[in-house]
Structure formats: C-alpha cells, structure tokens
BATIVO-691176 format. One line per 4 residues: for each residue x, y, z of C-alpha. Coordinates in steps of 0.1 Angstrom, whole numbers, plus 5000, padded with zeros to 4 digits. Example, Ala and Ser with C-alpha at 12.3 -4.5 7.8 and 13.67 -1.06 7.14 Angstrom:
5123/4955/5078 | 5137/4989/5071 .
This chain:
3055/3673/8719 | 3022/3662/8737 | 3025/3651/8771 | 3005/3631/8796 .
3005/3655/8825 | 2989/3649/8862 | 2975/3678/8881 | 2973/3679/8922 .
2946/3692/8932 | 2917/3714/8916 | 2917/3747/8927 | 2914/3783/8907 .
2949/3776/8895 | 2947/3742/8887 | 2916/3743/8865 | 2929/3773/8847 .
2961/3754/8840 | 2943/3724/8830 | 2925/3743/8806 | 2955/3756/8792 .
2972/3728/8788 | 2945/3707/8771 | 2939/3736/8746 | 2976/3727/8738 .
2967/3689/8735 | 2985/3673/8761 | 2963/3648/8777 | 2957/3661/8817 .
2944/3644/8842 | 2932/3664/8875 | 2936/3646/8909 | 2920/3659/8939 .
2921/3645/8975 | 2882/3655/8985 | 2851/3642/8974 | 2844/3674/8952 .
2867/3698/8931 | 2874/3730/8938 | 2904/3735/8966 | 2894/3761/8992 .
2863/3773/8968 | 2846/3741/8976 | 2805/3745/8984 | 2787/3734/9019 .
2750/3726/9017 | 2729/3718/9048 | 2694/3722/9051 | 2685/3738/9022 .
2709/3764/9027 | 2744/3771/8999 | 2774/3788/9017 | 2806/3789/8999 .
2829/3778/9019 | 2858/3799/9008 | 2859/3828/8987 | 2829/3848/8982 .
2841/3883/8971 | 2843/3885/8926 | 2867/3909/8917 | 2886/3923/8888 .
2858/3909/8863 | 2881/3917/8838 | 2909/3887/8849 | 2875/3864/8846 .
2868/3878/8810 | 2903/3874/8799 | 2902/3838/8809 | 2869/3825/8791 .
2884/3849/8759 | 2916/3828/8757 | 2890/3795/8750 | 2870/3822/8729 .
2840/3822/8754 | 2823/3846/8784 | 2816/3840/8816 | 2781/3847/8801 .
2784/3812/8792 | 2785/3793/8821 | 2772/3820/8849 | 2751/3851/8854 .
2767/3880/8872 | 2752/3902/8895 | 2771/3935/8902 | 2759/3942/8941 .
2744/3983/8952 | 2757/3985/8972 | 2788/3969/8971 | 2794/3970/9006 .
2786/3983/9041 | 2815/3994/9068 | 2802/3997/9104 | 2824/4018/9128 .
2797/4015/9155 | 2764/4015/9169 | 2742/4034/9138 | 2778/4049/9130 .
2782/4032/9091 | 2794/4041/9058 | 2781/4025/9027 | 2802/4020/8997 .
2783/4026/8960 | 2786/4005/8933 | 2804/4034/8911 | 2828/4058/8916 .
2811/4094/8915 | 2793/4089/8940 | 2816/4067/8963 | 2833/4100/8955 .
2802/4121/8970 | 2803/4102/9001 | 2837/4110/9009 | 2831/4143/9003 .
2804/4146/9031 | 2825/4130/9055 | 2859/4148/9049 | 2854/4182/9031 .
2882/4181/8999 | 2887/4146/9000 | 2862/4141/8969 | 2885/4157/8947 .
2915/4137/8966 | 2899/4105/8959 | 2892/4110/8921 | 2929/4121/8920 .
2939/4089/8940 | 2917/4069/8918 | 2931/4080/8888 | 2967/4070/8898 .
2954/4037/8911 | 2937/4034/8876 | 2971/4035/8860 | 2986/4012/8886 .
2959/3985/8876 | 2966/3988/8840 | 3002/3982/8844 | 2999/3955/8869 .
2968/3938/8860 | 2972/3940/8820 | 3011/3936/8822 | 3031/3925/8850 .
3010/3899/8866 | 3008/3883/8833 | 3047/3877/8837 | 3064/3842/8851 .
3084/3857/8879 | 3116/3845/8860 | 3138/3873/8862 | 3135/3904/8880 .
3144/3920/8851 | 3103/3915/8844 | 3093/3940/8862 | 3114/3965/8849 .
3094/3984/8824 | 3093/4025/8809 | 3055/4024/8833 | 3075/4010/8864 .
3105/4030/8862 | 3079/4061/8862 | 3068/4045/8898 | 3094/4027/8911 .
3095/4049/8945 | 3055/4036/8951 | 3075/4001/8959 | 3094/4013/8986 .
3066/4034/9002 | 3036/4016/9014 | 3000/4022/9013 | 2994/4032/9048 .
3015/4062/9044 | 2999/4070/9012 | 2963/4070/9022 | 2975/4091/9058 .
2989/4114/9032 | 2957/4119/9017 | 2930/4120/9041 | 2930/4123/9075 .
2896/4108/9086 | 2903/4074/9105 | 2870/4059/9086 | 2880/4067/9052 .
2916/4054/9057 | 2903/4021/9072 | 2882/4018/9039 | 2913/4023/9018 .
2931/4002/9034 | 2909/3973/9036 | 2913/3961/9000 | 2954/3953/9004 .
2943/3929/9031 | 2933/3909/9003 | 2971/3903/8995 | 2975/3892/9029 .
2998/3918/9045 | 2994/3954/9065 | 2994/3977/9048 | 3020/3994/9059 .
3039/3965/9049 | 3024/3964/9009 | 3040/3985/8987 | 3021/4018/8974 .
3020/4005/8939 | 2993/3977/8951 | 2969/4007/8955 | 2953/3992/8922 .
2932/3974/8947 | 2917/4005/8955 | 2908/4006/8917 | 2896/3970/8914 .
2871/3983/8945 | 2859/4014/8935 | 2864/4015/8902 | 2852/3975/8889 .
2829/3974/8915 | 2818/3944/8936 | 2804/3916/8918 | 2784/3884/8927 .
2778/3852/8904 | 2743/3839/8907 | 2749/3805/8926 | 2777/3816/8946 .
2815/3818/8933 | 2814/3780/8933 | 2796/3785/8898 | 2830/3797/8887 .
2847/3763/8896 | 2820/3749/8881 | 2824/3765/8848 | 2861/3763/8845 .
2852/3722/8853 | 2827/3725/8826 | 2851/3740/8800 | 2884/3719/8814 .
2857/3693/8804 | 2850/3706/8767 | 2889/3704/8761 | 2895/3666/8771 .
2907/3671/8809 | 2898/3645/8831 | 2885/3644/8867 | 2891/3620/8897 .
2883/3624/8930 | 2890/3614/8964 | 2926/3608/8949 | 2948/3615/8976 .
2985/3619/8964 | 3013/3610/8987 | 3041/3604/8966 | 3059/3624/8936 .
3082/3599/8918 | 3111/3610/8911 | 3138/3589/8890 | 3170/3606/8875 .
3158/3638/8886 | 3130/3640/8870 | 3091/3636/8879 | 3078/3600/8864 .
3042/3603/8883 | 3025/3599/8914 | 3016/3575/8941 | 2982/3576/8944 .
2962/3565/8973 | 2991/3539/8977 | 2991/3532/8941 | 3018/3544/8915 .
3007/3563/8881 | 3029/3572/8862 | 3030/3604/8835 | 3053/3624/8815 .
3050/3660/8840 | 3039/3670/8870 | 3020/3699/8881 | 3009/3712/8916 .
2980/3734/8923 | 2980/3721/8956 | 3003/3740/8989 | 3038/3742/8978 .
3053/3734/9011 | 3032/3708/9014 | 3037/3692/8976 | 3079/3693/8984 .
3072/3669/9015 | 3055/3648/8988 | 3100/3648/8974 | 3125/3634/8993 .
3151/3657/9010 | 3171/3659/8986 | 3146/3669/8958 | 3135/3700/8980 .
3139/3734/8966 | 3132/3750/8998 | 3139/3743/9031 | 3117/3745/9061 .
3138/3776/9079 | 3127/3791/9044 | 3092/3784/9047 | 3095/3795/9086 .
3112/3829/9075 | 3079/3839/9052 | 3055/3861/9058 | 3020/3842/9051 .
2985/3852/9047 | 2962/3854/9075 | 2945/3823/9086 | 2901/3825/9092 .
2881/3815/9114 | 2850/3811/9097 | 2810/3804/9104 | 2785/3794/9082 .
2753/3804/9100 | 2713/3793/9087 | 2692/3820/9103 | 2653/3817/9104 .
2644/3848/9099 | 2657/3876/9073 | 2688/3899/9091 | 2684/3936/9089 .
2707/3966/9089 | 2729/3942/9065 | 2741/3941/9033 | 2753/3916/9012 .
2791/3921/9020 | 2791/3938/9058 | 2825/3949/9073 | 2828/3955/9114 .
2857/3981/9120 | 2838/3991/9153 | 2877/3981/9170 | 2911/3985/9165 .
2919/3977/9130 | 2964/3981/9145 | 2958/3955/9176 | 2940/3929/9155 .
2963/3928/9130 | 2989/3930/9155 | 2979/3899/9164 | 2980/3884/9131 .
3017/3898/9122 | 3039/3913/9152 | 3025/3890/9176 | 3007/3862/9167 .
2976/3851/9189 | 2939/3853/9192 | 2928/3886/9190 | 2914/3903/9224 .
2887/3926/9202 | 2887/3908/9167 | 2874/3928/9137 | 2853/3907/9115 .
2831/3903/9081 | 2798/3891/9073 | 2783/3879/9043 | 2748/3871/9036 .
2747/3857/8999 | 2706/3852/9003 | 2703/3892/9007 | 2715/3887/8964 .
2708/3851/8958 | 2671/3833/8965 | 2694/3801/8960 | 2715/3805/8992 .
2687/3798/9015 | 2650/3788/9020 | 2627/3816/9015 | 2620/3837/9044 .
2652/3825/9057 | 2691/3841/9060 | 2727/3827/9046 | 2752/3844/9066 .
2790/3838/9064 | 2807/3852/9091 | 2848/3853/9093 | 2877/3862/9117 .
2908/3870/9098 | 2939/3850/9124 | 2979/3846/9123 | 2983/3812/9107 .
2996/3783/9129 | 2976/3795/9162 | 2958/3772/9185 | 2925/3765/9173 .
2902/3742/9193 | 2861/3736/9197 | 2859/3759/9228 | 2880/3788/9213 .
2862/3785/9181 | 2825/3787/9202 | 2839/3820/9224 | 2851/3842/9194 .
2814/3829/9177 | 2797/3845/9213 | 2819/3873/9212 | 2808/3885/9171 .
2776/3874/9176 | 2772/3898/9207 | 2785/3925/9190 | 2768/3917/9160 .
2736/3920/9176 | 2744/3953/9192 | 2757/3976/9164 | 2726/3960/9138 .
2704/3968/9166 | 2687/3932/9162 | 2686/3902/9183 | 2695/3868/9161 .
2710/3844/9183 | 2678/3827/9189 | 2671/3823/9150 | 2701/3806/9149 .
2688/3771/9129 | 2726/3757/9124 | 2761/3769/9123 | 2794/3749/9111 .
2830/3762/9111 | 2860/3762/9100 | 2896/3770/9111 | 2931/3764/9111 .
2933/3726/9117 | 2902/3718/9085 | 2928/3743/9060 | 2954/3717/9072 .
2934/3685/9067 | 2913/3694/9044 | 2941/3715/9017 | 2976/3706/9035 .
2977/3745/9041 | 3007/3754/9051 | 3000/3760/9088 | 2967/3767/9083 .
2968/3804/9060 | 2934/3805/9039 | 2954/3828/9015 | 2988/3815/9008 .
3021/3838/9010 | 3013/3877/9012 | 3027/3901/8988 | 3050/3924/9006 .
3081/3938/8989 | 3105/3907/8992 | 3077/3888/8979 | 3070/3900/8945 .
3072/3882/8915 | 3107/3868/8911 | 3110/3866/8948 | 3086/3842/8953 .
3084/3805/8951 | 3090/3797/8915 | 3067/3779/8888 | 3096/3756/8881 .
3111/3731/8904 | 3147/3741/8905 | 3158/3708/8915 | 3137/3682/8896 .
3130/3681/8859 | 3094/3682/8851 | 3081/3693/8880 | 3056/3732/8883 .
3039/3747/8905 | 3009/3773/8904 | 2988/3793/8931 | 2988/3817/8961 .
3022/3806/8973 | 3039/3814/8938 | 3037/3840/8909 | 3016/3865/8907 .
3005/3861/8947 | 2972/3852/8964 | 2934/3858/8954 | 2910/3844/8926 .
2918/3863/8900 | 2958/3862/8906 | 2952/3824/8906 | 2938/3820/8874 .
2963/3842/8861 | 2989/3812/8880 | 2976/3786/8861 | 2977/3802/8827 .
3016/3814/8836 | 3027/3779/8846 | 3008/3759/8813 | 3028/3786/8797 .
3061/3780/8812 | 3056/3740/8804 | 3051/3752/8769 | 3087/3770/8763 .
3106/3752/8789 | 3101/3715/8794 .
C-alpha cells in the first residue's frame, strides 16, 4: 500500500531513506528546519572560500557505490572522486611526522622502518581486519537491529571473543611503538568511543583506512548531499525548507503528521532523520520510548569544536587531512569520557580541502578546517572558543615550522551550543551515540517506535551507529523496515 510519508530533517540518513521509499512509490516529503538541506553536512561559503561544515573524511567508497547501485547509478554520476596521496599526515612533533600512503604495501614499508617486524605484523593485521570488513560492512550492518539473534552468524561465532576484547589491547599486542599504535587507533575514534572501550572486531576501520584508502569528492562531501538531493529528486521526493517541526501528532497511538512551523500536516507515517532524543520531545510523555535517565546513562560521541579558517597565503608542511598527536592522546580523551571538561593539551585535526580542490578557496589562497574533538554537554562560550583557537594555532605554527596567524583573512566556529540550535543535538555530540559493546546493533535505539504506530527512526543514534557511510546504510534499513512492518 502507498503511503504519504513526512521526513524530519535531511541528513545522510534521511535522503537515503527518502530515496528508498520513493523508489517504492510512496509519496515523501522531506522537511528540514534550516535554510539548506543537508543536517550536519551542510556547506559555509564566505569570501570566496567553501568549507564543509561537517564531515569532510569519504570512506568505505564501497557503502557510496552500493547506494547509487540500488537506483542502478554511480557516484560517477553526480560527483568526481579524488582518492588523496597521501591520505594523511600524523605529526608527533616538531619535524617528528609520519605520512600515511594511499595503498597498503607501502603503508606497510613505512611501518617497517619505524618498528623492525611490524611490516609483516601489519599485513597479518590487515588481513584479519579485511575479513572483519567483509562480514560487517557486506553483512551485519546491512541488518535492522531487531533481534540479537542478527548478529549471530557461522563468520561471527568464528570471532565472537574479538567483542569482548577491545582494540587497544589488540594493537599493544602487536606493536609496541607509541606512534604506530596512535595511528591504529585513530580510525575507531570515528565510532565515537576509546578504544579501549570498542570491541576488537571494529578493527575493519583499520581496513576501511589502509586498505580503501582516503577519498575526496571534487566540491567537497557536500556534493554527496547534493547528489542524493538530486536523485531523491529523480524519484518524486519533495523538498521544503526552513520547516521547523515542533509537533508529532499522535491520535490512537499512531502518528497522523506534524505541526509544522505552528501549522498541522497531516500524513499516513512518520519518519525521523533528525536527533532521536530530541524527535521523542516532539511526543508527549506518554508516547516516549525512552526516558531521559536513559538517554543520561549513554555513552555519546564526542562533541567539536570546530574553525573554519580563510588564510591568504598557501600553508606548508600540510596535507590535505593533517593529524596533531604531539600530546597525550589518554588525557584528552580522558577528558572527553572519564572526566568530562576542556582539555588542558587538546589534540586536534586540520584539513585543508584547497591543498585537493581549486574550488575551496581563491587562488593563491588556503581552506583550512581545524577541529577539537570535546565531551558533549561542556561549557562552550566566545572566550573559551577564542583561547583553544590561540592555543592550536600556536602550536600549529610551531611543529609546521611556519608563521600563519597574520594571514588569517576570516575564521568562523562552531561548537556545542550551534549542534544544539542548529540540529537539536543531543547535548551537543557532532556524532551521535558511540559504538561500544552495549551499543551494538539490537542494543541501540531502535528504527521503530515501540510505543506509537507509524513512527521510525534512522541515523547515528540508531542502527548500524555513527558516520556517513553507516548513515546511508540507516536510511536504506529503516525504508526497509516500513516496507515489511507497517
């Protein structure tokens, strides 16, 4: 039976469910509460300069291909992709750097020269997070966190202690060179969680780093949204903006529509792309699947403190992606988990898109993106947001060797209270709930409303977890679910 469904919001999930669902025929209409679509991918532009203002690392290439496939198209279509050499830079230091390849052998080589034997420990690592990719990424992520009963497989059951170890202890295993395990460990803080708190299994982020590579789509990764809009286009979806919802109707248990900017609409199903917690205060009390001591009880995704910089002048001794390890990777994210604050000696990342993309800024002139991973829910005000930019930028300059702070032409932020205005985010995470062992599949917030009829959910707070590609993998779970179930 077709239905006339209403989306919130316009995010990675929500366009891929839209898609979805108009491929089925229902007639959808996407609702978003700022001026342009897109969620937390949106795009700034200011004096000639293009940041994105949220994600700007393209992963898993293969999550993107599957997605297009299912509408029988490429991302060839709609963007060009640009597969960065190197994919990254680490600084430990002043000159003290490692640079990552964009291919395995000799990512392989370079861990070699630092750690004699760890070459052959690597491709041995690699091959075992090969396998874990294939049976997560192909398989289990591509399942509705129903039952746990999903995750039970012949594969799994071949790796089931790899959940209850954790990657830290299986990189320390491995290698024993503090600058090599810092690398390894640095893709599981895409999942939002230490990594001695992510179960061993997720090392098939080592895979989707090493072994995919690091990719960048020409334009920015806003072209993504705006080729998912373009095709959610094709199938029938339509768009409207500046459409602030503040109101789920409910009658008989059931969701009849929405209140939007003050006015009711009304619809066969609902679906929410937006911040869960946030969508249930949009239900009465009673409608609530989950409580706020359940909410409080979670462990979330870091928060950012982010700068979007316009220099005058190209920056050297960068690459496009540039990591800053030169402190304490344990206190900093100490500060994010055990005891949540402001970090005394923050580590942070740098992006300069322009470095790849003439389109990112004016010619002769530098994009740089600079962000502070923070505990969600902290204190974030204009003053503390200007001394953590004084304290980067200081050691910025130091360990490039450069002086930049005078080519500084603009910078705007972004923290904690804009992820609350701007996407409702629950207080203030950038990347949703993190994946730790009681928050895998079936333990996480579910696609379906247990309380009210008609009413799903998709994105980083739900199945499979947070991230682009997981997202788009969300919305095609959840236009599934609505398929079979409702």
């Amino acid at each position: 039976m077709k239905k006339n469904i209403y989306i919130i919001g316009s995010g990675f999930s929500a366009l891929a469910a839209s898609c979805y669902l108009a491929q089925k025929g229902h007639q959808v209409t996407v609702f978003e509460k700022n001026a342009t679509i897109g969620g937390r991918a949106r795009q700034l532009k200011k004096n000639n300069f293009t940041f994105d203002i949220g994600p700007t690392w393209y992963w898993m290439p293969d999550v993107f291909e599957r997605f297009f496939e299912d509408f029988g198209k490429k991302p060839s279509d709609y963007y060009e992709l640009i597969k960065l050499s190197p994919a990254y830079k680490v600084y430990f230091g002043v000159n003290n750097f490692i640079t990552i390849a964009d291919n395995l052998p000799e990512i392989i080589k370079t861990f070699e020269s630092i750690e004699k034997g760890s070459g052959k420990v690597l491709e041995q690592f690699m091959t075992e997070a090969q396998s874990n990719y294939d049976i997560a990424i192909k398989d289990l992520v591509y399942r509705p966190g129903v039952s746990p009963l999903e995750l039970i497989t012949t594969q799994t059951a071949m790796k089931v202690g790899q959940f209850f170890s954790n990657i830290s202890k299986e990189v320390k295993k491995r290698f024993t060179n503090d600058k090599l395990i810092q690398i390894l460990e640095f893709p599981v803080l895409f999942l939002g969680a230490k990594p001695s708190d992510t179960p061993a299994f997720y090392s098939f982020m080592n895979f989707a780093d090493f072994g995919m590579g690091t990719w960048h789509p020409k334009n920015g990764m806003y072209s993504v949204i705006l080729a998912m809009e373009s095709l959610a286009k094709e199938l029938g979806v339509a768009f409207k903006t500046n459409a602030n919802v503040d109101k789920i109707l409910v009658k008989d248990q059931k969701a009849i529509g929405l209140r939007i900017n003050g006015k009711e609409e009304y619809c066969d199903l609902v679906l929410s792309g937006a911040d869960y917690h946030h969508t249930e205060t949009l239900l009465d009390v009673k409608d609530r699947a989950y409580s706020e001591s359940y909410w409080e009880k979670k462990t979330f995704a870091p928060s950012s403190l982010l700068f979007y910089v316009g220099f005058d002048k190209k920056i050297e001794n960068v690459e496009h992606h540039t990591l800053f390890f030169d402190v304490s990777f344990k206190d900093h994210a100490e500060a994010i988990y055990d005891n949540p604050g402001w970090p005394k000696e923050p580590l942070f990342y740098a992006s300069f898109p322009s470095k790849t993309d003439d389109s990112a800024a004016p010619s002769g002139n530098e994009a740089g993106i600079f962000l502070i991973p923070l505990a969600p829910g902290i204190e974030d005000t204009p003053e503390i947001r200007e001394t953590y930019f004084n304290i980067i930028m200081t050691r910025f300059e130091t360990i490039t060797e450069q002086k930049v702070k005078n080519n500084i032409i603009f910078k705007e932020s972004f923290c904690v209270n804009d992820f609350i205005k701007d996407y409702n985010s629950y207080k203030g995470n950038a990347y949703g709930m993190a994946n730790t062992l009681l928050q895998t599949a079936f333990l996480r917030p579910k696609l379906k409303s247990k309380k009210v009829k008609s009413l799903f959910f998709t994105g980083q707070l739900t199945v499979p977890g947070p991230g682009v590609p997981p997202s788009l993998i969300s919305g095609k779970l959840v236009a599934e679910l609505i398929e079979k179930q409702d």
